[in-house]
N, C-alpha and C positions, 0 to 999 in steps of 0.2 A: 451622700453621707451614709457610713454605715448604722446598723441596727443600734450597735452600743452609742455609738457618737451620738444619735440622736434622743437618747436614755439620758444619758450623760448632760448633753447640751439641756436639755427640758427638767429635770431631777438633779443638777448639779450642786447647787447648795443643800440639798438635801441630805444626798450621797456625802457630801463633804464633813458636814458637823457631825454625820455617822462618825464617820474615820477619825475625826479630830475630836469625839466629842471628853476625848482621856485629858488631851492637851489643853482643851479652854481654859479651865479653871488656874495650870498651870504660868501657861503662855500668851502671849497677846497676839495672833494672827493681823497681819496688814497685809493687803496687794493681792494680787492672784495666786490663787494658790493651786486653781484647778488647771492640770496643763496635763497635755502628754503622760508624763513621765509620772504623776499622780493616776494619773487612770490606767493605766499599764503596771501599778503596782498593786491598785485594787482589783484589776484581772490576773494579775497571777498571783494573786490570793489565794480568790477563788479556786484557780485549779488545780493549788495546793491539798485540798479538801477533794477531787475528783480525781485529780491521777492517779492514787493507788486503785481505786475501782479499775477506773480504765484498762491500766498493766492487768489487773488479774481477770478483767472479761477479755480481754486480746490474747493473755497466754492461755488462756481455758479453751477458747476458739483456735484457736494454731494447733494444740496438743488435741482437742477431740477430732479436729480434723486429716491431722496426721495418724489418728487411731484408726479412723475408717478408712484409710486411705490402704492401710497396712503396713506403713513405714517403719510404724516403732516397733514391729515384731522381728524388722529387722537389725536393729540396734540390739 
């Protein structure tokens, strides 16, 4: 089992009435609700908030690298 599965599996209802906690008051939750496709949403949440870092430390490293390199003096 991976790292998260076992986050997930062990902090499940925890992690859950986080996510839902807009919807309680509104809605009445029955059955399972943690599955896949719940967890898969709450990680790409997550990396909604991390991807632009990401992109602009990858094009920062690609362009200083191609600067020493001395490729861009050829463009």
């Amino acid at each position: 089992m991976h790292h998260a599965g076992i986050c997930f599996y062990q902090d499940g209802k925890e992690i859950l009435s986080f996510v839902t906690q807009q919807f309680e008051s509104t809605f009445q939750i029955e059955g399972q609700v943690l599955n896949g496709n719940l967890i898969c949403f709450i990680v790409l949440q997550t990396l909604i908030v991390q991807m632009p870092l990401l992109v602009a430390l990858v094009t920062g490293d690609l362009i200083s690298g191609e600067t020493a390199q001395g490729t861009v003096r050829f463009y």
